[in-house]
C-alpha positions as a Markdown table, in Angstrom:
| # | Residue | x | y | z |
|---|---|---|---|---|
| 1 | Unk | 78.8 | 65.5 | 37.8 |
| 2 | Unk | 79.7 | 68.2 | 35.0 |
| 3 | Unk | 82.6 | 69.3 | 37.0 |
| 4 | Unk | 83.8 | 65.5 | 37.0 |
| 5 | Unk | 83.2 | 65.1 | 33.4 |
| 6 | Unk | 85.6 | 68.0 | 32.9 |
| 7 | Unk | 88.2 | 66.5 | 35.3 |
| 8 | Unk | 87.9 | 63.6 | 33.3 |
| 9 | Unk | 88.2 | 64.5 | 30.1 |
| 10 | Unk | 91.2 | 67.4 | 31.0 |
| 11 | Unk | 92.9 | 64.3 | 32.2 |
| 12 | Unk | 92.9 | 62.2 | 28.8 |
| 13 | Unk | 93.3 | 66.3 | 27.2 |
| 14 | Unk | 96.3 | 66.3 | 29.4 |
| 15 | Unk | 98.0 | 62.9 | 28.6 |
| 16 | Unk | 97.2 | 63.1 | 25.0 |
| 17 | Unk | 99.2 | 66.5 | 25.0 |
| 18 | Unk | 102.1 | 64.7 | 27.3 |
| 19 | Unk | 102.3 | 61.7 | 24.4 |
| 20 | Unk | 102.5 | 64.1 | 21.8 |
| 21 | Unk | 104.9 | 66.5 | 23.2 |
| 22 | Unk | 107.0 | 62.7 | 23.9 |
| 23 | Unk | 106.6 | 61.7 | 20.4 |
| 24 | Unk | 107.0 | 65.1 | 19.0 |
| 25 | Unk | 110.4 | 66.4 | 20.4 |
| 26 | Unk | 113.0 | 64.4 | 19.2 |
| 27 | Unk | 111.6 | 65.4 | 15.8 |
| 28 | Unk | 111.3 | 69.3 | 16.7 |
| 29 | Unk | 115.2 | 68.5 | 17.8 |
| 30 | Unk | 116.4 | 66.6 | 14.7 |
| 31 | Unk | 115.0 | 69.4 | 12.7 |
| 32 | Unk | 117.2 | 72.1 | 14.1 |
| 33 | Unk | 121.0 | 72.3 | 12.6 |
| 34 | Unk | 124.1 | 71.2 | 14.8 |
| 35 | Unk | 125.9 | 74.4 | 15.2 |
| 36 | Unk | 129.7 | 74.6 | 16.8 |
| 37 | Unk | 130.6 | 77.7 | 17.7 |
| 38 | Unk | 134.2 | 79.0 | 19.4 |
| 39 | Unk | 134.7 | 81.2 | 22.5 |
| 40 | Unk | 137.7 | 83.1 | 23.3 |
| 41 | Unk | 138.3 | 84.3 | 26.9 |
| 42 | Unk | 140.0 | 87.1 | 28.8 |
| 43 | Unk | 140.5 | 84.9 | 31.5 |
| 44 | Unk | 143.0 | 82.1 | 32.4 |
| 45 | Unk | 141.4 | 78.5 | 33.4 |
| 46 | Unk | 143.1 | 78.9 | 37.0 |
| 47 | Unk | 140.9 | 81.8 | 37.7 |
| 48 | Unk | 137.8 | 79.4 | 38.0 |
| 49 | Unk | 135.2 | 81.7 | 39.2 |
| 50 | Unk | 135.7 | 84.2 | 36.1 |
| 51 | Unk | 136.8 | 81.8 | 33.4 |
| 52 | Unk | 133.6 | 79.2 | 34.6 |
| 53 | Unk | 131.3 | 82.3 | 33.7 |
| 54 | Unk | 132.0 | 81.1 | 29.9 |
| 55 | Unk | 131.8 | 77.7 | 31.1 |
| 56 | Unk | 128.3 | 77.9 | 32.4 |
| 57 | Unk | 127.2 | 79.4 | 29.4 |
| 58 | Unk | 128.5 | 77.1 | 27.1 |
| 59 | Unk | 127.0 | 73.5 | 29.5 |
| 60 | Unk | 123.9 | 75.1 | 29.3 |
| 61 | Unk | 123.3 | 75.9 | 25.8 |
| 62 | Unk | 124.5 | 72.4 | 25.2 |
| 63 | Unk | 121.8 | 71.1 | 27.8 |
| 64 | Unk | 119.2 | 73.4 | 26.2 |
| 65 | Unk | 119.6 | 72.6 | 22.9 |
| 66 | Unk | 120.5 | 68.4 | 22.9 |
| 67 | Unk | 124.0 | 68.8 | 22.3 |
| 68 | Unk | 123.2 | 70.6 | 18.9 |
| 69 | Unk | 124.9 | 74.2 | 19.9 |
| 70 | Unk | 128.1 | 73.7 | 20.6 |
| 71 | Unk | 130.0 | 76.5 | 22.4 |
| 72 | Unk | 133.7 | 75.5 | 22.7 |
| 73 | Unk | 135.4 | 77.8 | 25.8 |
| 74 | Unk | 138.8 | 78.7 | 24.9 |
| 75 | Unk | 141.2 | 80.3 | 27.9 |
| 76 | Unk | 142.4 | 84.0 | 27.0 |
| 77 | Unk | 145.8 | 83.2 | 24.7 |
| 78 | Unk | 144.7 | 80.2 | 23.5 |
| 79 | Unk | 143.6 | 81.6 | 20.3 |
| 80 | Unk | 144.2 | 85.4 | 20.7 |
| 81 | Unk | 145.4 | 87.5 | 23.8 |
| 82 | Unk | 143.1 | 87.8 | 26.6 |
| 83 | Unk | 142.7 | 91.9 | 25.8 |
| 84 | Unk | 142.3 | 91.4 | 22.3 |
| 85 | Unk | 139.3 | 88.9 | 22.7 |
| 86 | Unk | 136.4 | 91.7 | 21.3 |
| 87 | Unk | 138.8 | 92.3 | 18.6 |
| 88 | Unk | 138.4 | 88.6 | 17.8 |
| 89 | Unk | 134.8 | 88.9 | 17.6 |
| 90 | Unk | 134.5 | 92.0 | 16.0 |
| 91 | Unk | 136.5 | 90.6 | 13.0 |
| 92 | Unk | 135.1 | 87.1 | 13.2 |
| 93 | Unk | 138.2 | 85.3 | 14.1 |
| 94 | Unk | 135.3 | 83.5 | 16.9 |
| 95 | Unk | 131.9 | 84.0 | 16.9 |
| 96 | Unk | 131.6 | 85.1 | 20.8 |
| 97 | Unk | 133.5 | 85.6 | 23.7 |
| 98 | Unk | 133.5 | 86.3 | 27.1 |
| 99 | Unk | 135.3 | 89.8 | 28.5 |
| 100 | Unk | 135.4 | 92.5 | 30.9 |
| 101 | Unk | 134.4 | 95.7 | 28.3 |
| 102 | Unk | 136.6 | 98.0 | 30.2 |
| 103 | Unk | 139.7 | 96.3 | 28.6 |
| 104 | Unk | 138.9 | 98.6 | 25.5 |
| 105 | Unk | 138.5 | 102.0 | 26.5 |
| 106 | Unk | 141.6 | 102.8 | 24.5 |
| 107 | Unk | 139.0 | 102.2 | 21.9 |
| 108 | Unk | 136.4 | 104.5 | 23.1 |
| 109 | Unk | 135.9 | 105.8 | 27.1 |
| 110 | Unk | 132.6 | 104.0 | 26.4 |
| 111 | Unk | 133.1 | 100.9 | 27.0 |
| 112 | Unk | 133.7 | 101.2 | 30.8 |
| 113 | Unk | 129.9 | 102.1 | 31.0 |
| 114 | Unk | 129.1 | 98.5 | 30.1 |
| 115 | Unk | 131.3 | 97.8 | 32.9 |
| 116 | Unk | 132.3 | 100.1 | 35.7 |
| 117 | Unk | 133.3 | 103.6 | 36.4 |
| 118 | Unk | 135.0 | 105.1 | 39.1 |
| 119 | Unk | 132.1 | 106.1 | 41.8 |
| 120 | Unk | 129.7 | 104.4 | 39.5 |
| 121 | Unk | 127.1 | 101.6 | 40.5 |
| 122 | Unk | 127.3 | 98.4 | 42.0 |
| 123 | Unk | 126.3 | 95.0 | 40.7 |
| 124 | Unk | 122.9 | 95.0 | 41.8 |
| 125 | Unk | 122.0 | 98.9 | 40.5 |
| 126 | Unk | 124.5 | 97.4 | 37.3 |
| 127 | Unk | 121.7 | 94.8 | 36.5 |
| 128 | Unk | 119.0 | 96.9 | 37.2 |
| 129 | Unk | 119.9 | 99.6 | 34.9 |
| 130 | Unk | 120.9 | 97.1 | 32.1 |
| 131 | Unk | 117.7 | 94.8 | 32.5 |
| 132 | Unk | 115.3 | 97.2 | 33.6 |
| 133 | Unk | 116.5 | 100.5 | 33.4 |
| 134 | Unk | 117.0 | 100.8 | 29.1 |
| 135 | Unk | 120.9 | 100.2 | 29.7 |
| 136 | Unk | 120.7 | 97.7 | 27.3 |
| 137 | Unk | 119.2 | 99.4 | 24.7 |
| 138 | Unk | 121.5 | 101.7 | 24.9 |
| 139 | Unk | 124.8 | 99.5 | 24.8 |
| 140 | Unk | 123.4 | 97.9 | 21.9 |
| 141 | Unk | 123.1 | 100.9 | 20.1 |
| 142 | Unk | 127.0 | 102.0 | 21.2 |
| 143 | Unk | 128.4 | 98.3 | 20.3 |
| 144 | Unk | 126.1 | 97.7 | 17.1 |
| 145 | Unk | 129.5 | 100.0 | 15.9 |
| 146 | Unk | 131.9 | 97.2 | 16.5 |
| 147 | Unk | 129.6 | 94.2 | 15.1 |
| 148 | Unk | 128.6 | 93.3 | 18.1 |
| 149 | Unk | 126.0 | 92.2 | 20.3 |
| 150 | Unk | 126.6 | 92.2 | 23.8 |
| 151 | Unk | 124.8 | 90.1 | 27.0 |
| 152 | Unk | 125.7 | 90.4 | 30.9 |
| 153 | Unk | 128.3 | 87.8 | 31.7 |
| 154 | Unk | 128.5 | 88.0 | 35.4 |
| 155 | Unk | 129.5 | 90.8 | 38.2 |
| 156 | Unk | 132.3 | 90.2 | 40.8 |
| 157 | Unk | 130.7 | 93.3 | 43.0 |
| 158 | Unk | 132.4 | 95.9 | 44.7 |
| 159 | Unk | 136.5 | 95.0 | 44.0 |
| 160 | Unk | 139.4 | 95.4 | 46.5 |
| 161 | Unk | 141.7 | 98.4 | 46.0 |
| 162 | Unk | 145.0 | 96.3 | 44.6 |
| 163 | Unk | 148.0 | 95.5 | 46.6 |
| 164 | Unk | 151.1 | 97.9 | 46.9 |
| 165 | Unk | 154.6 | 96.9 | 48.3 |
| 166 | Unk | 154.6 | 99.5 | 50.4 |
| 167 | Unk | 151.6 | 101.6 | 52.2 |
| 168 | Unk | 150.1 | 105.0 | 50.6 |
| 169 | Unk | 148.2 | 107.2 | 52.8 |
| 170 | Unk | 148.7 | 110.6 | 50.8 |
| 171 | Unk | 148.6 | 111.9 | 47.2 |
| 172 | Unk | 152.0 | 112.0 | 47.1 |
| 173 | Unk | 152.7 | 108.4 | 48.3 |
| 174 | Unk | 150.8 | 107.6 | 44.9 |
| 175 | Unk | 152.8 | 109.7 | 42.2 |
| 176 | Unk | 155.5 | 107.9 | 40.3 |
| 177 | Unk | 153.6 | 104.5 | 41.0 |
| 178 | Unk | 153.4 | 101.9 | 38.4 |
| 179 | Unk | 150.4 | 99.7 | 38.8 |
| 180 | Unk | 148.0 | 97.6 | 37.3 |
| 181 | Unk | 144.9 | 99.1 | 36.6 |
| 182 | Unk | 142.4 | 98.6 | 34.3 |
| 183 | Unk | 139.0 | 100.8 | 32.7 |
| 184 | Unk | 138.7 | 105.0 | 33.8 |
| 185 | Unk | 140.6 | 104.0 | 37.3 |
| 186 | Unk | 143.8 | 103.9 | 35.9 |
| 187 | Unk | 142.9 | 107.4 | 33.7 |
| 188 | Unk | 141.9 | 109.1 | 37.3 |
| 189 | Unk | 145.2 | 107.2 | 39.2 |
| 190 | Unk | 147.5 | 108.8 | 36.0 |
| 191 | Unk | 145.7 | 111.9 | 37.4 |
| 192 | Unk | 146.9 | 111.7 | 40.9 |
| 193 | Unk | 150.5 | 110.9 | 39.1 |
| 194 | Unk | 150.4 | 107.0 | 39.3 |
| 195 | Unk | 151.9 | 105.2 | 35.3 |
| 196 | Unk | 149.0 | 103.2 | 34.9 |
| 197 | Unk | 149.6 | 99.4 | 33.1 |
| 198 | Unk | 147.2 | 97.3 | 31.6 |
| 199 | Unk | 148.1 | 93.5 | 32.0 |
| 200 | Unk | 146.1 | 91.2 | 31.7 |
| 201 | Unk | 145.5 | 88.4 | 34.3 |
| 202 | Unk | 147.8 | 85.5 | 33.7 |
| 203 | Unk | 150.7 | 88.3 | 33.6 |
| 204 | Unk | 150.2 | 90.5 | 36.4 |
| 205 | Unk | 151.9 | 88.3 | 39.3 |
| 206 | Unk | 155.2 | 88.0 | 36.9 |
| 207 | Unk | 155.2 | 92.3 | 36.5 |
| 208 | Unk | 154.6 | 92.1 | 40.1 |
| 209 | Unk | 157.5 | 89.5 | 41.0 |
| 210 | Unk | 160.2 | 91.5 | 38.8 |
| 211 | Unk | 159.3 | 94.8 | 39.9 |
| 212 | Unk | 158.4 | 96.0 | 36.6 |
| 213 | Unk | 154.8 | 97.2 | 38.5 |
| 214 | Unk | 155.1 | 98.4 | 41.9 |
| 215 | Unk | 151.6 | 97.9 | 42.4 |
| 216 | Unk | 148.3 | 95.7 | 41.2 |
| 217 | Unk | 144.0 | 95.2 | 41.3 |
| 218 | Unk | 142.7 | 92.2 | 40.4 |
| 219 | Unk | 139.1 | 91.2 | 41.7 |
| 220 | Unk | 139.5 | 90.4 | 45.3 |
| 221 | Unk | 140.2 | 87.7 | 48.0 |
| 222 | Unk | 139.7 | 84.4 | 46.4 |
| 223 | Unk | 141.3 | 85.4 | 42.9 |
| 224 | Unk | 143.8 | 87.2 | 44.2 |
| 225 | Unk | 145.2 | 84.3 | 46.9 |
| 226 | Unk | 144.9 | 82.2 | 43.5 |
| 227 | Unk | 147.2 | 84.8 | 41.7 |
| 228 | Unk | 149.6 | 85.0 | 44.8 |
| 229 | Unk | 150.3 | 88.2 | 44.9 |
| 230 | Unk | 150.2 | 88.2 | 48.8 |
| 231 | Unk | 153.8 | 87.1 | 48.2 |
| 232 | Unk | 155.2 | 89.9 | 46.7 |
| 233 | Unk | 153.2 | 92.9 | 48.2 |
| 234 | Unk | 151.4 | 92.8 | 51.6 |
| 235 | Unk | 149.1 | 95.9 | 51.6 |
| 236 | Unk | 145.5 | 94.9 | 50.2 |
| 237 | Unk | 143.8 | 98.2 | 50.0 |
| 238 | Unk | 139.7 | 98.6 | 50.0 |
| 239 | Unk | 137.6 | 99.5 | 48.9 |
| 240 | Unk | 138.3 | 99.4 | 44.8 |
| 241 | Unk | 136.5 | 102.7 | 44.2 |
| 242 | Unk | 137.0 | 102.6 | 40.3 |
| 243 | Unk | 135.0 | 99.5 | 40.4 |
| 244 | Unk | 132.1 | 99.1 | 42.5 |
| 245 | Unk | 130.1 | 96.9 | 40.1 |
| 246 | Unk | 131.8 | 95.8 | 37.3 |
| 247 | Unk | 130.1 | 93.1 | 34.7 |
| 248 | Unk | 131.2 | 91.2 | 32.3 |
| 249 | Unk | 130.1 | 90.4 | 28.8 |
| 250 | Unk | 129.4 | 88.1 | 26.2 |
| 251 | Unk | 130.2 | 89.8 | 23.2 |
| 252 | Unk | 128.8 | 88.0 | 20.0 |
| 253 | Unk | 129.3 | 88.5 | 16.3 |
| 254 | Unk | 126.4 | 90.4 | 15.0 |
| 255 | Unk | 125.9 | 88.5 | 12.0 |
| 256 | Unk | 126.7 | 85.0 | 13.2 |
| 257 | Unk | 123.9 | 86.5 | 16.1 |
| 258 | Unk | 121.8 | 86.6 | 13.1 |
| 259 | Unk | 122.1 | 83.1 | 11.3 |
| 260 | Unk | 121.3 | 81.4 | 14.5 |
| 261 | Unk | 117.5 | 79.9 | 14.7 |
| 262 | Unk | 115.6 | 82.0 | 17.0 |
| 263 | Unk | 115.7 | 78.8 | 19.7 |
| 264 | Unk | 119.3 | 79.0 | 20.0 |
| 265 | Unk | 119.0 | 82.9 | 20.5 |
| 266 | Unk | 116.7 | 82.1 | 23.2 |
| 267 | Unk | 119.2 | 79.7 | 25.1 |
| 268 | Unk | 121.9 | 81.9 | 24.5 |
| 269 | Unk | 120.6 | 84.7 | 26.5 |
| 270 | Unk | 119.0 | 82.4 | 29.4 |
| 271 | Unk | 122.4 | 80.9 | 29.6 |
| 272 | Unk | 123.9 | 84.1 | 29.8 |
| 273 | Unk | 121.1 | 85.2 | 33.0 |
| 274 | Unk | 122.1 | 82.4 | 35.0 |
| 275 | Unk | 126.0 | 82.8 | 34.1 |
| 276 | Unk | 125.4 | 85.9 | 35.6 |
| 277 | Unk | 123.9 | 85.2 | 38.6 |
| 278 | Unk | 126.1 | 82.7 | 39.6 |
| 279 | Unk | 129.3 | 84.1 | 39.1 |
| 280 | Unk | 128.4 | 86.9 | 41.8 |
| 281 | Unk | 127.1 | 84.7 | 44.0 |
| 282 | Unk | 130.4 | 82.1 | 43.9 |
| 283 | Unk | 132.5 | 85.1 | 44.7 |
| 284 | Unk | 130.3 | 86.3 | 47.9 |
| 285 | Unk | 130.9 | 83.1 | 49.0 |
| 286 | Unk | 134.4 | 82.2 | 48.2 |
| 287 | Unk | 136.1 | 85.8 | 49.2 |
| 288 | Unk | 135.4 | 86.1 | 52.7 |
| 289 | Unk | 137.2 | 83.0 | 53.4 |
| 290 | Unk | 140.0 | 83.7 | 51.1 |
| 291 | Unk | 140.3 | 87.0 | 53.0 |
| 292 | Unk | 140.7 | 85.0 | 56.2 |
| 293 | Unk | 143.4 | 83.0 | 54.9 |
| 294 | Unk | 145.4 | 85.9 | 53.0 |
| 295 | Unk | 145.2 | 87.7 | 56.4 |
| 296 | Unk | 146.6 | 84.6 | 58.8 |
| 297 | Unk | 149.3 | 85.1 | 56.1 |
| 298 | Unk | 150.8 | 88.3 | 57.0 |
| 299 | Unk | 148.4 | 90.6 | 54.7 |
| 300 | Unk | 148.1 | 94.0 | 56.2 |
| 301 | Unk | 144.5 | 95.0 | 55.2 |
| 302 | Unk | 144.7 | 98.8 | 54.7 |
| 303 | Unk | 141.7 | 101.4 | 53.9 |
| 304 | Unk | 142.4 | 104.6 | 51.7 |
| 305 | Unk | 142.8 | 107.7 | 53.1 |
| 306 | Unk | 139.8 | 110.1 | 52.8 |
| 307 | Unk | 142.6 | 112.0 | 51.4 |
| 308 | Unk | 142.6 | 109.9 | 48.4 |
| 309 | Unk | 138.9 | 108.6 | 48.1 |
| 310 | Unk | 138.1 | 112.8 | 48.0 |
| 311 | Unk | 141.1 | 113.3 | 45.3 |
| 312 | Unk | 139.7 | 110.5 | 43.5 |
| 313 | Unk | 136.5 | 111.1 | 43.3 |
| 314 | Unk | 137.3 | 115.0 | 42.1 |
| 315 | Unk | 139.3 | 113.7 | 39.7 |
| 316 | Unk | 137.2 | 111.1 | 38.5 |
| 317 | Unk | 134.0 | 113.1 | 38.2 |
| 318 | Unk | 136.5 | 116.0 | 35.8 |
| 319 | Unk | 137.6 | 113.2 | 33.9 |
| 320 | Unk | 133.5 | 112.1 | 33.1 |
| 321 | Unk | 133.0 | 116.2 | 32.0 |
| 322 | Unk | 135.7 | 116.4 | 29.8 |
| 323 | Unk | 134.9 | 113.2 | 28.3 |
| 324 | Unk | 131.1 | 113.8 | 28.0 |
| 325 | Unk | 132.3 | 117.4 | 25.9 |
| 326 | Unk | 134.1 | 115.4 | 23.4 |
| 327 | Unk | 132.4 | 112.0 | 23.0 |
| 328 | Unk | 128.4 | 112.2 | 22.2 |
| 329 | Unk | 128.5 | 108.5 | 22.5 |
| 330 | Unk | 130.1 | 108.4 | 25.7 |
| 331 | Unk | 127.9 | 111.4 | 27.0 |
| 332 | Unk | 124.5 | 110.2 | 26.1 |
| 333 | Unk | 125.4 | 106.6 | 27.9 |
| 334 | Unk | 127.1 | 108.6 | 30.8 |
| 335 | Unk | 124.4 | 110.9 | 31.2 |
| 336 | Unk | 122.0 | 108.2 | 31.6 |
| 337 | Unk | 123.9 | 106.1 | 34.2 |
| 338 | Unk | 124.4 | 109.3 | 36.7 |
| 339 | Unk | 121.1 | 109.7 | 36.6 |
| 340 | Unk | 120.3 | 106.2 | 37.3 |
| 341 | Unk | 123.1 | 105.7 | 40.0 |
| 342 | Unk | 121.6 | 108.9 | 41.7 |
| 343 | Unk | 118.5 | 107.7 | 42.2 |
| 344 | Unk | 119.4 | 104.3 | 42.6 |
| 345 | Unk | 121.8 | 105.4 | 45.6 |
| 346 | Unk | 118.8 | 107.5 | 47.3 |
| 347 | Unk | 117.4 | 104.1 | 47.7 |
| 348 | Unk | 119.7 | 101.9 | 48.6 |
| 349 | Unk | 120.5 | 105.0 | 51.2 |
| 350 | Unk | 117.5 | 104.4 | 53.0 |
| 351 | Unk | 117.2 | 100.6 | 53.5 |
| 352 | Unk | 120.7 | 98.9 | 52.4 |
| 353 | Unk | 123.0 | 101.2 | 53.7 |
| 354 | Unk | 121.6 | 101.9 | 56.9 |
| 355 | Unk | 121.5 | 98.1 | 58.0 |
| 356 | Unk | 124.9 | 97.6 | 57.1 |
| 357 | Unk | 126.2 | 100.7 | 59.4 |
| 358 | Unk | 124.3 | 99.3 | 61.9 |
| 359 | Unk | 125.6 | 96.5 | 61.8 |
| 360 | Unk | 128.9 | 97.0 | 61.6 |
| 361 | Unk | 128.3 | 99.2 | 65.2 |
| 362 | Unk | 127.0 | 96.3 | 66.7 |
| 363 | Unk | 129.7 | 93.4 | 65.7 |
């Protein structure tokens, strides 16, 4: 009898709370400010995947929050150039925006640890170390320099190696090359004698077209078809070394961060988990097929040489030491993430890797 005495009254305890919580919210929502804010993008609309990271952001703080944070998405060049969209928010021009942090390591090397490094981790070690492993801490401290206060955006994983009109098997088949690259891989290709070029999206396919690049990255399959360079170039190299794991950001002004009511904060950054999430998983599901298509189309789907991937990585792993002996900011963050991806890869040795070579044996 006691125990249904409780039942009973946790029932009218439980429906009391339910018609409060009914009555109460529209009030707890009328008392919170309508707030419009603007975001700038790197990223052109007809690259869906990347662009609809900002996208999902901006829905869902709307859902969150009754309409009353309002995040407008604004395609890069829109308001300012797609690689000048942290500028943007650094000097206020928006409040936030959505970016791959690499674009500014003429800044500062830095950035590209907020992002991907040659050799460096891939999108799963990238959200471990930044959600788990004190990355973010760390960034914060790095971009509380620029104004700015910085959230994972999404992750493409492990990138293709670019397209190239004609085939490169040497060192030497890369020097005098003019390609897009972006972040530390196009420092470690200017090592190996390639003229790197930073262009962004919407304008690579045109450089392409003309000539005026003889060679160009993107993200892989599906973006890349969308981009067309297929057309122009037919040798899609793998794997994109310089960027196993590269995430993008919302970068937000630190003191409009500040002025917002801690509820909006809140569904800010759980908007900005699950943009993250699902942009990784839209592109492991879209690129496999667009790889099937590009290659009934004539691609020629070409590995690197180990000659290469070894000059690479030598290369790459100089550039880190004589970057690390001149930048304390770049050395404390890098220091950090090689120890991370070290341990991470001793792991990911023993279960991941192994069932993917076997795998592949037994096609």
């Amino acid at each position: 009898m006691e125990r249904r005495s409780f039942l009973k009254k946790a029932g009218v305890g439980i429906a009391a709370g339910a018609a409060a919580t009914t009555v109460s919210a529209p009030a707890i929502a009328q008392t919170q400010p309508t707030i419009k804010w603007r975001l700038t993008s790197s990223f052109p609309k007809s690259l869906d995947t990347i662009y609809g990271g900002a996208e999902v952001l901006a829905n869902r703080v709307r859902a969150i929050t009754n309409g009353k944070f309002d995040i407008r998405v604004f395609a890069g060049g829109e308001i300012v150039p797609g690689l000048q969209a942290m500028d943007a928010v650094q000097q206020g021009t928006v409040e936030c925006c959505h970016t791959a942090p690499y674009y500014y390591v003429g800044k500062d090397k830095t950035f590209a640890l907020g992002c991907a490094i040659p050799f460096g981790m891939n999108a799963r070690q990238m959200n471990a170390w930044v959600y788990y492993g004190g990355g973010q801490k760390l960034l914060d401290e790095f971009y509380s320099n620029y104004n700015i206060v910085s959230f994972m955006g999404g992750n493409s994983g492990t990138q293709m190696g670019g397209w190239f009109r004609k085939e490169v098997k040497t060192v030497a088949d890369i020097k005098g090359i003019k390609m897009r690259i972006a972040g530390l891989g196009g420092n470690v290709f200017e090592r190996l004698g390639a003229v790197p070029q930073q262009i962004a999206g919407g304008d690579i396919y045109p450089a392409l077209e003309k000539g005026t690049i003889d060679a160009a990255e993107w993200i892989g399959p599906y973006d890349d078809e969308k981009l067309g360079f297929f057309k122009v170039a037919k040798n899609y190299y793998y794997p994109g070394w310089w960027e196993p794991g590269p995430a993008f950001s919302f970068y937000v002004n630190k003191k409009e961060w500040d002025k917002l009511p801690k509820e909006y904060q809140e569904a800010f950054q759980a908007a900005a988990y699950e943009a993250n999430v699902t942009m990784l998983a839209e592109y492991d599901h879209k690129n496999p097929t667009a790889l099937s298509r590009l290659l009934s189309q004539g691609v020629k789907l070409q590995k690197y040489s180990d000659e290469i991937m070894a000059a690479a990585y030598k290369a790459s792993m100089e550039l880190y030491a004589e970057e690390s002996a001149k930048n304390p900011a770049f050395k404390k963050i890098y220091t950090e993430v090689d120890k991370y991806r070290k341990t991470q890869n001793a792991w990911f040795s023993v279960a991941d890797t192994t069932m993917d070579r076997f795998l592949q044996s037994h096609k």
